[in-house]
N, C-alpha and C positions, 0 to 999 in steps of 0.2 A: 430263610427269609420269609417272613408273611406278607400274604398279599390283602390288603385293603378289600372290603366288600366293594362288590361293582355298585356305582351308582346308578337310581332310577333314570330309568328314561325321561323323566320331567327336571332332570338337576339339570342345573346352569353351570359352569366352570369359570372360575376366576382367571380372571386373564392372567395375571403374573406368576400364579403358582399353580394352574390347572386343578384346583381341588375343587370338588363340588360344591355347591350352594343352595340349601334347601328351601323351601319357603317358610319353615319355622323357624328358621334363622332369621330371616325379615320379619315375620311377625313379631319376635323376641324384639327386635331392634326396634318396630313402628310401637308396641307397646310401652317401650323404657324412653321413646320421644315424646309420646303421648300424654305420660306422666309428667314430665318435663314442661309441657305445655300445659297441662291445666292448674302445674303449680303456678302459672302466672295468670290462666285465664279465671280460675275461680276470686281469688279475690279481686277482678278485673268485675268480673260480675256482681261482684257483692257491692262494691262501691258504683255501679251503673248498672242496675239490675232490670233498667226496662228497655236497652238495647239488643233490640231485636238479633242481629247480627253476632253479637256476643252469646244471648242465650242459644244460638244454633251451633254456635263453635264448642258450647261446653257442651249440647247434647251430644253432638258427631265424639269429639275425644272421650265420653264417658263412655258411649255405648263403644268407640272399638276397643278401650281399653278395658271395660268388662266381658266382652267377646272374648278378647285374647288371653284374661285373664279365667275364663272357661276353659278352653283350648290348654291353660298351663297347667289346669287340675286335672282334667281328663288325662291328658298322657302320663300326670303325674301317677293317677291311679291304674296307670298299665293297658292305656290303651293299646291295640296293636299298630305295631308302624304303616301297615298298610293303608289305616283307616287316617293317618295322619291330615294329607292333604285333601280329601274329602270334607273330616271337620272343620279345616279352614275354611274352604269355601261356603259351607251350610254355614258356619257362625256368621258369616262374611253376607251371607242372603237373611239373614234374620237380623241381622243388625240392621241392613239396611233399611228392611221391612219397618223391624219399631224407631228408625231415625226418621225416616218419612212420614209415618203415623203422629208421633207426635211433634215434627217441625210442620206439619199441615195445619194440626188441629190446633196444638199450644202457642207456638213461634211467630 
């Protein structure tokens, strides 16, 4: 019988089947909603492109979905697991960084 790698001390457990849940799991999932919504907000923009509120919705969903989509090439190029949840968050502080820069200055 094999045993399963012990899960990090930051994994969550699913209630109904106790298996871990990592946060790139959720980013995976926030980045495949993300896409989903800007397939409706980009042309939402184009036909009312000086709605202020609309142009802050496409910034916030571009920049996390290019965040995460950094995140998917990086470990795709062999990052180590270690470094996983670290890069989330630094992508996670730089995004916010350039979403506030320019919903300050542009938006």
């Amino acid at each position: 019988m094999t045993q399963s790698p012990s899960p990090t001390r930051f994994a969550v457990r699913l209630p109904a089947s106790g298996k871990p849940v990592y946060l790139g799991m959720w980013t995976w999932l926030f980045q495949r909603a993300s896409s989903l919504i800007l397939m409706v907000l980009l042309p939402w923009h184009w036909v009312n492109p000086y709605s202020r509120s609309v142009r802050i919705a496409v910034l916030l969903f571009v920049i996390f979905h290019a965040a995460a989509g950094v995140r998917v090439m990086l470990t795709d190029f062999g990052l180590a697991e270690r470094w996983h949840r670290g890069l989330v968050w630094t992508l996670a502080g730089v995004g916010l960084i350039i979403f506030c820069y320019f919903a300050l200055r542009y938006a």
